[in-house]
C-alpha positions as CSV (number, residue, x, y, z in Angstrom):
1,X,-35.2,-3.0,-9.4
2,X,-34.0,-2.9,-13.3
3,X,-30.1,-3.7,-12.7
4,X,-29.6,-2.2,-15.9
5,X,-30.3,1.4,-14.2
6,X,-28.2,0.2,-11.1
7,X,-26.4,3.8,-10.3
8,X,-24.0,1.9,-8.1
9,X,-20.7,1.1,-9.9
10,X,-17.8,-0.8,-7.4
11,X,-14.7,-1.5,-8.8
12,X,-11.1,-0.1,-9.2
13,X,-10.7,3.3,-9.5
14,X,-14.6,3.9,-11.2
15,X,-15.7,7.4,-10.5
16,X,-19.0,6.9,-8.6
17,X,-22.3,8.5,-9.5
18,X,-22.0,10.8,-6.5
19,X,-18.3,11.7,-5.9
20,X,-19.1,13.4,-2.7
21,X,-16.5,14.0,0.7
22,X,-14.0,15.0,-1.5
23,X,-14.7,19.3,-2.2
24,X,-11.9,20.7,-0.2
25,X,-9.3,17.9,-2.1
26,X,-11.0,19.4,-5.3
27,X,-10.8,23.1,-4.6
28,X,-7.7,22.9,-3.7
29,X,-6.4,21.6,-6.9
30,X,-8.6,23.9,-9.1
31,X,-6.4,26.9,-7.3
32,X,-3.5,24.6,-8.3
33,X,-4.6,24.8,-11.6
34,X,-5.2,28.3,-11.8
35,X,-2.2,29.2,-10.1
36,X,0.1,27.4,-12.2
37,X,-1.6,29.5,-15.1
38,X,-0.6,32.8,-13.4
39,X,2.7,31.7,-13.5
40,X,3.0,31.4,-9.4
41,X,4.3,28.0,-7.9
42,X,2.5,25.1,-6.7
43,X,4.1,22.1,-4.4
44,X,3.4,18.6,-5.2
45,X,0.0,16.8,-4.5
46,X,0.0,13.3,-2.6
47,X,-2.9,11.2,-2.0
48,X,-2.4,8.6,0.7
49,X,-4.2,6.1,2.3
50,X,-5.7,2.0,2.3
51,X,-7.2,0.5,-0.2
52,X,-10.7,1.5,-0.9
53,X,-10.8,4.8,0.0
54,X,-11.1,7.0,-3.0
55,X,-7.4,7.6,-4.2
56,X,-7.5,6.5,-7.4
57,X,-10.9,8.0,-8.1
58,X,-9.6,11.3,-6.8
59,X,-6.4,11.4,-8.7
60,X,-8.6,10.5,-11.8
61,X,-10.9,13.6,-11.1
62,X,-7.9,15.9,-10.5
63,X,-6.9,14.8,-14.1
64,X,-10.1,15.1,-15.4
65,X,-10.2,18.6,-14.2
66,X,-6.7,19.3,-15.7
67,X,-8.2,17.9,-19.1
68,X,-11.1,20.5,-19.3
69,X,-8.7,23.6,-18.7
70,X,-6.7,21.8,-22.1
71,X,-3.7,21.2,-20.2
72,X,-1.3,18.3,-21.1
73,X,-2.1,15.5,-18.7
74,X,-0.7,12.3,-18.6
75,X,-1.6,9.6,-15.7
76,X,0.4,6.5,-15.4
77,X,-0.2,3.8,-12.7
78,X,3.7,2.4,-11.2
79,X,3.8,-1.4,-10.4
80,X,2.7,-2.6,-13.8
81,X,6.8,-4.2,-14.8
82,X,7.2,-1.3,-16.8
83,X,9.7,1.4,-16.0
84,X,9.1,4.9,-15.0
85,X,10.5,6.1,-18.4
86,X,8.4,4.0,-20.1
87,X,5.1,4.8,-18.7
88,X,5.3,8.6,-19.1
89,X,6.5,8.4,-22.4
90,X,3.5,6.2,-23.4
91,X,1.1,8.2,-21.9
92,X,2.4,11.5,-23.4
93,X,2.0,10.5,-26.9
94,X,-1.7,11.0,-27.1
95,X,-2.1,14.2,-25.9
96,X,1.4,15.9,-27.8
97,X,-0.3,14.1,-30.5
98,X,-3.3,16.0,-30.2
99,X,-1.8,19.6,-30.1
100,X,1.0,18.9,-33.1
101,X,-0.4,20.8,-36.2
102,X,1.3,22.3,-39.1
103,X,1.0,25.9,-37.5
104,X,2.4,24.7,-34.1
105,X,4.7,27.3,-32.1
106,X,8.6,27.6,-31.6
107,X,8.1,26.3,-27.8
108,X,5.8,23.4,-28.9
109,X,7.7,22.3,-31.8
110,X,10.8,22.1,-29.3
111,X,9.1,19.7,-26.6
112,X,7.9,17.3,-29.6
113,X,11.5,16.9,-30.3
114,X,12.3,16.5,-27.6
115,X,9.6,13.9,-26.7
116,X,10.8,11.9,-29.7
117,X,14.3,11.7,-28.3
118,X,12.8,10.5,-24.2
119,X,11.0,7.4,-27.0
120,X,14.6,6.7,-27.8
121,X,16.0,6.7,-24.7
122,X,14.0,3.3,-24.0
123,X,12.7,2.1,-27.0
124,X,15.3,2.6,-30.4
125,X,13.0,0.2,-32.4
126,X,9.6,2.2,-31.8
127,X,8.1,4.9,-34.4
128,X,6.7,8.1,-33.6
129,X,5.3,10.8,-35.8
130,X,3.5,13.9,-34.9
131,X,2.9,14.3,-38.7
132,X,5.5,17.7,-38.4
133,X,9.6,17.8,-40.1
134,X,11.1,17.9,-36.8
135,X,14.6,17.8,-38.7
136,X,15.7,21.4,-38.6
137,X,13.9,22.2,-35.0
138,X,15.4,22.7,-31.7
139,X,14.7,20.3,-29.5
140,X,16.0,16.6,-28.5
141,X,18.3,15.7,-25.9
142,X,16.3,13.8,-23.6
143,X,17.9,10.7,-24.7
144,X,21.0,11.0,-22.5
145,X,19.9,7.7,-20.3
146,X,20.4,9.3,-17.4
147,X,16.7,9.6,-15.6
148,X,17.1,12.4,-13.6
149,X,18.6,14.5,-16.7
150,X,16.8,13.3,-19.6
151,X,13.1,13.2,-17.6
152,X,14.0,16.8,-16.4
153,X,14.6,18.1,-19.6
154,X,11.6,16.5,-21.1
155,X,9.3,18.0,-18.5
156,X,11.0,21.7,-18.6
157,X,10.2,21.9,-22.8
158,X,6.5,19.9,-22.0
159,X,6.0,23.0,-19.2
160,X,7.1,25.7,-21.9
161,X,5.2,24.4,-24.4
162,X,1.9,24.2,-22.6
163,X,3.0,27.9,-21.4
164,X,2.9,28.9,-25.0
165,X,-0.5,27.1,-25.3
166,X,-1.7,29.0,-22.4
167,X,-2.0,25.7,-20.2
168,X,0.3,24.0,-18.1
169,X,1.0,20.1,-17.5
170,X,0.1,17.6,-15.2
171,X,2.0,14.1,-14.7
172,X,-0.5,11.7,-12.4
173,X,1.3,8.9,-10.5
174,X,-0.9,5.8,-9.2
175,X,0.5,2.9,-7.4
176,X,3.4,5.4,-6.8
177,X,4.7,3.5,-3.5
178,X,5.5,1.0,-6.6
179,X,8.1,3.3,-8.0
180,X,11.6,2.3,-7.9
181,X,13.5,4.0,-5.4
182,X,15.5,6.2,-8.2
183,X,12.7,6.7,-9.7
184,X,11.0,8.4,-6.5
185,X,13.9,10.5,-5.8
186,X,14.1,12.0,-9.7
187,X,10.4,12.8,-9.2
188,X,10.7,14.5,-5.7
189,X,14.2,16.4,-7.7
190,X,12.1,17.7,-10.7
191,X,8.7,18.8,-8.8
192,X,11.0,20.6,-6.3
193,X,12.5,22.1,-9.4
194,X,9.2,22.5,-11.0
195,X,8.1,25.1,-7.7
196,X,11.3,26.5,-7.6
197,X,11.3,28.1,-10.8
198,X,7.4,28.6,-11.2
199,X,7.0,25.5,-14.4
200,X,3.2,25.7,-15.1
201,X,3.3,22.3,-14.1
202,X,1.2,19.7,-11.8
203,X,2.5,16.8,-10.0
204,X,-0.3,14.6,-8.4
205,X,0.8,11.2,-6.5
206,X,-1.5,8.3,-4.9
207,X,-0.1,5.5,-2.7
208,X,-0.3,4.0,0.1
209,X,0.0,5.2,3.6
210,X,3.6,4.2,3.2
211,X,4.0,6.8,0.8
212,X,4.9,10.1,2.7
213,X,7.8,8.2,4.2
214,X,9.2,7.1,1.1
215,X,9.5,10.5,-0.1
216,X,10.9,11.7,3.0
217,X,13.5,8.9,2.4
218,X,14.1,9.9,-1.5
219,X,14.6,13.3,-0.7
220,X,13.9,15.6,2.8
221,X,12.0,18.2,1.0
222,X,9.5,16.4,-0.2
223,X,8.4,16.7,3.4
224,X,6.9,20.0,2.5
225,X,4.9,18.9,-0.2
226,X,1.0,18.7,0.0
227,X,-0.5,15.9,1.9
228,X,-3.9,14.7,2.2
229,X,-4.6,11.7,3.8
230,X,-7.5,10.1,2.3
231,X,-10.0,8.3,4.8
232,X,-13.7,6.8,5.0
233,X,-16.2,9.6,4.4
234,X,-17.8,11.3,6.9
235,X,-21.3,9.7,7.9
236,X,-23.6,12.4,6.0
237,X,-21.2,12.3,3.0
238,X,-21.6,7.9,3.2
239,X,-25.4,8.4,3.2
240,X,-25.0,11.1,0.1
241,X,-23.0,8.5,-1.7
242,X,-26.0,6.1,-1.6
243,X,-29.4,8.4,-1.6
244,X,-27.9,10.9,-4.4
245,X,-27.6,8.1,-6.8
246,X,-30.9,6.6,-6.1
247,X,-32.5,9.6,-6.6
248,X,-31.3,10.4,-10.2
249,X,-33.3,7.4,-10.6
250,X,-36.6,7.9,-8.5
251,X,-35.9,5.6,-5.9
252,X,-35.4,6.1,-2.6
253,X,-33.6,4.6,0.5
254,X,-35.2,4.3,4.2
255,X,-33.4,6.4,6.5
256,X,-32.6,3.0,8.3
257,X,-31.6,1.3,5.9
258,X,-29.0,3.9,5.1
259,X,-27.5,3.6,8.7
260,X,-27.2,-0.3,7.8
261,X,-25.6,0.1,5.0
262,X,-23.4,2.6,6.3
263,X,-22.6,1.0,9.4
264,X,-21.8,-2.2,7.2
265,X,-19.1,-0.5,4.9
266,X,-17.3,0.9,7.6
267,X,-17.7,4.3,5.1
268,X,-15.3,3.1,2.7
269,X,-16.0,4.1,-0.9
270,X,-15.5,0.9,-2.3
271,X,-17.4,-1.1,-0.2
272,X,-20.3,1.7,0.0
273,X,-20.7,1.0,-3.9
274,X,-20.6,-2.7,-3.5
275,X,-23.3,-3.1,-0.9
276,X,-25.4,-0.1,-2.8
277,X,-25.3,-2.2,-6.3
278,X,-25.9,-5.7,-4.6
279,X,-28.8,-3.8,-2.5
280,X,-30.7,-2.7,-5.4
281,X,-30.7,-5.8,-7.5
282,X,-32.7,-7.2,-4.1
283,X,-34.9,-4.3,-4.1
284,X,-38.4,-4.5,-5.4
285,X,-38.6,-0.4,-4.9
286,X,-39.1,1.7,-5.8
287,X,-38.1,2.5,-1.7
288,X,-35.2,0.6,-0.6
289,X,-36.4,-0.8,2.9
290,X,-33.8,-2.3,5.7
291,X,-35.1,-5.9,4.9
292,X,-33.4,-5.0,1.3
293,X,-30.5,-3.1,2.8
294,X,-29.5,-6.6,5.0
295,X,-29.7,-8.8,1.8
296,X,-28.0,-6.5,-0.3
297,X,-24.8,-6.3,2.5
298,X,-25.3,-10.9,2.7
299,X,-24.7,-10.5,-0.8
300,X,-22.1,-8.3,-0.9
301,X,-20.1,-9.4,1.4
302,X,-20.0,-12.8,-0.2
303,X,-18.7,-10.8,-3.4
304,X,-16.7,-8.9,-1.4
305,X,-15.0,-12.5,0.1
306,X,-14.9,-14.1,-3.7
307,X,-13.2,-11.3,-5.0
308,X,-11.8,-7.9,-3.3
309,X,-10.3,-10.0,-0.2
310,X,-9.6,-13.7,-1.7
311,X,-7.4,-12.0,-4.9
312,X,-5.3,-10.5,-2.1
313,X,-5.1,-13.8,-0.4
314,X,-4.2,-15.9,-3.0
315,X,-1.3,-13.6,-3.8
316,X,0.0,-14.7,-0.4
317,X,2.6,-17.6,0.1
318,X,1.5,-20.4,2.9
319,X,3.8,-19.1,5.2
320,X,3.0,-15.2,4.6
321,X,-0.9,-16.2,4.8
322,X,0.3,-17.8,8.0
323,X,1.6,-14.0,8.9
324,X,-1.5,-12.7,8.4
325,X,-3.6,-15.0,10.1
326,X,-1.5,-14.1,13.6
327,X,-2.2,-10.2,12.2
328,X,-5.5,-10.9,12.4
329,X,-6.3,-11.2,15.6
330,X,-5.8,-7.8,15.7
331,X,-8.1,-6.4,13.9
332,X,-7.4,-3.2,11.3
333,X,-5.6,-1.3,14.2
334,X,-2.5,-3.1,13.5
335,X,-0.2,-5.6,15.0
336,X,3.0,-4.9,17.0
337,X,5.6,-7.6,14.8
338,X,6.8,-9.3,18.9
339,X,3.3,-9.9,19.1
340,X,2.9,-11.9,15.6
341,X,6.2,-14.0,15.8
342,X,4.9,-14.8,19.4
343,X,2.0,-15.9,18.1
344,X,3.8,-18.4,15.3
345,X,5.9,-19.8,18.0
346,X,8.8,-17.7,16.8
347,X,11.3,-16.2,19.3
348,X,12.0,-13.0,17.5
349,X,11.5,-11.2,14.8
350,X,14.6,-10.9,12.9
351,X,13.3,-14.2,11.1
352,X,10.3,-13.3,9.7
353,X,12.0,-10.4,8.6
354,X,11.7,-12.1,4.7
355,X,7.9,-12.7,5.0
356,X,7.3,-9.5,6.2
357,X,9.1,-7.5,4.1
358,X,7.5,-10.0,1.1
359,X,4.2,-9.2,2.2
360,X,4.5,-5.2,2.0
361,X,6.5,-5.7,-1.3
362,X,2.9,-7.2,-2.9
363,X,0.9,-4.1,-1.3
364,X,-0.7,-6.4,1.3
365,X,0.3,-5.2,4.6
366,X,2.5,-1.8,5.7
367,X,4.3,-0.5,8.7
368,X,2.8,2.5,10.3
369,X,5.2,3.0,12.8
370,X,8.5,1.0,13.9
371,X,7.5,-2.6,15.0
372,X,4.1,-2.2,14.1
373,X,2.6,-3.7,10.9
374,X,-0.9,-3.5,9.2
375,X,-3.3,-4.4,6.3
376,X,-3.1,-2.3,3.7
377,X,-7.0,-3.6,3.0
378,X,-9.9,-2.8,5.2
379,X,-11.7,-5.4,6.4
380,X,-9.1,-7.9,5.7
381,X,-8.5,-9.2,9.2
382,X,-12.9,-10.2,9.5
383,X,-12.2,-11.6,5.7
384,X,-9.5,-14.2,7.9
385,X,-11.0,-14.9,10.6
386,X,-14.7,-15.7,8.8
387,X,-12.9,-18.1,6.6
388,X,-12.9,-21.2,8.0
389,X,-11.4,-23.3,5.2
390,X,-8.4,-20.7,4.8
C-alpha cells in the first residue's frame, strides 16, 4: 500500500494516530486541569514504566491538553547535560513570551521579572526581552543561586500570573529519573508546596519504574503523590491501535492477522507502530491478510534489532554487555544479581557492584526489588540471545 499514507508512525515519543488505552490517565488530568482553575489543590502526576510503553506520548498529550485551556506549559526532558535550571528557564521563554503585551497585568508583569532574573541565575551573558520596561516593576529575585529558593519563587509569581490570566501552569518532566538528586528533592518541595497552598499549578513526571522510589528517597511525601504505572495495552485497545488507523484510510486488517501482530508486540506501543508501518508497506491491500501481518513483524523486527535494541547495546561497555548477556537468560522477568555473578564465574556480588550500578546510570537495566535487576527495554533479553555475533 502507498507508504506515503502509512498511518503508523514508531519512534520516540510520536503521538500515534490512535492514542487509545490511555482515557482514565486523560480524564484524570482534565479534572486536574479544571480543578487547579477552581482554585482547589491537585497532587503531582507520575508516569512510570519501561521503555516503549507510552510515557512520553502521554505526558506530551497531558501538555497538549494544558496548551488548549491557554495555560503556561513548559516540558523539558532531564538527561540531556543540561541542568534543571537551565531547561525550565529555556522552555518558559516561549510561552511568557507569548502572553507579554503592553497592556499586561500587575501579576504578570511581576513573574516576567522575575523570569528574567531565574535567566541570570545561570546564564549572565544571555539577553531576554519580552518587549515590556521591566525597570520600575516588582518582580526579580529568582536569581539568588540557591535552587530550591530561586525555582520556588519563580514558580509561585508563574502560578499568580496565570491566576490573573485565568489559567494555571504546568511544568512537564521527561527522563525525570535523570534529574540530579537535588534537583528531585526541590521538585518534590515546591509541588508539595504547590498543593499545600492551592497554586493553580500542574506538575506532570515520566520515568522509569525506578522513579517512585526516587521520590520516596528525595522526600517521604512524595509518596502520596499520583501514580500511574504505565503498562502494554490491554488486547482490545492493541487491536484499536492498529485497525483505527487503517480505517481512516480505507483499509482494513484480518481479524487474524491482528492477533499476530498483537501477539508479536507483546502490546507495547512502540513496537505495535513498528510492526503496523513495516506491515503495510508489504501490504498489497487494500485488506491486510496474516501472510502480510508475518512479513511486516520479519521486517520489523530486523528494524527493531538495527535500531531500537542495537543503540542500547552499543552504549554498553564489553564487560556490562557481558552483564547482560548472564541477564538474559532470564528473560524480561528479571534476574536475581547471585544468579548473574554466578553465572560470570564471580563469587559475589559486591564486585560487579560498578557495572551494575553503570548500567542503570545509562537507563539500560533497573532494580525492581533488592537483589533483583532488570531491562529497562522490552524485548531486550530475545534481542541477546538472537544475536549470535554479539
Amino acid at each position: 500500500m502507498d507508504p506515503v499514507r502509512n498511518p503508523y508512525s514508531p519512534g520516540a515519543g510520536r503521538k500515534p494516530a490512535a492514542l487509545v488505552g490511555r482515557d482514565e490517565s486523560l480524564k484524570e488530568w482534565a479534572t486536574t486541569l479544571k480543578r487547579a482553575e477552581a482554585g482547589r489543590s491537585n497532587q503531582p502526576f507520575v508516569l512510570y514504566g519501561l521503555r516503549g510503553v507510552g510515557k512520553t506520548v502521554l505526558l506530551s498529550e497531558f501538555r497538549r491538553n494544558a496548551a488548549k485551556r491557554d495555560w503556561i506549559v513548559a516540558q523539558i526532558e532531564a538527561g540531556s547535560g543540561k541542568a534543571l535550571r537551565e531547561l525550565l528557564g529555556e522552555a518558559l521563554y516561549a510561552p511568557l513570551a507569548d502572553l507579554a503585551r503592553p497592556a499586561a497585568g500587575r501579576r504578570l508583569v511581576k513573574a516576567l521579572k522575575t523570569a528574567l532574573s531565574f535567566k541570570a541565575s545561570y546564564d549572565t551573558t544571555g539577553t531576554w526581552t519580552f518587549g515590556l520596561d521591566l525597570s520600575d516593576a516588582a518582580g526579580g529575585g529568582a536569581d539568588t543561586g540557591i535552587l530550591e529558593t530561586d525555582l520556588r519563587k519563580l514558580v509561585v509569581d508563574l502560578s499568580d500570573a496565570a491566576e490573573e490570566e485565568g489559567v494555571g501552569l504546568a511544568i512537564f518532566i521527561d527522563e525525570a529519573q535523570d534529574l540530579a538528586p537535588d534537583e528531585l528533592t526541590t521538585l518534590c518541595a515546591i509541588a508539595h508546596a504547590a498543593a499545600q497552598d492551592n497554586w493553580p499549578v500542574g506538575f506532570a513526571f515520566a520515568g522509569l519504574p525506578s522513579l517512585p522510589r526516587m521520590l520516596a528517597e528525595a522526600k517521604s511525601y512524595s509518596e502520596r503523590f499520583h501514580y500511574t504505572h504505565v503498562r502494554e495495552l490491554p488486547a482490545e485497545a492493541a487491536a484499536d491501535a492498529l485497525a483505527i488507523p487503517a480505517a481512516s484510510e480505507d483499509a482494513d486488517w484480518e481479524d487474524d492477522a491482528v492477533d499476530l501482530v498483537v501477539e508479536a508486540s507483546g502490546r507495547y506501543p512502540y513496537f505495535l507502530q513498528q510492526f503496523g508501518q513495516d506491515t503495510w508497506n508489504v501490504a498489497v491491500g487494500p485488506v491486510i491478510t496474516v501472510r502480510d501481518a508475518e512479513l511486516g513483524v520479519a521486517k520489523g523486527n530486523n528494524q527493531l534489532d538495527n535500531g531500537f535494541f542495537r543503540a542500547r547495546w552499543d552504549r554498553a561497555t564489553p564487560a556490562e554487555q557481558q552483564y547482560l548477556r548472564a541477564m538474559a537468560y532470564d528473560g524480561d522477568s528479571g534476574s536475581q544479581s547471585g544468579a548473574v555473578a554466578d553465572r560470570l564465574g564471580r563469587a559475589g556480588t559486591r564486585s560487579l557492584g560498578p557495572t551494575r550500578a553503570n548500567l542503570i546510570n545509562k537507563g539500560l537495566i533497573y532494580a525492581p526489588e533488592h537483589g533483583v535487576v532488570a531491562f529497562t527495554v522490552p524485548g531486550m533479553p530475545a534481542f541477546i540471545n538472537r544475536q549470535a555475533d554479539l
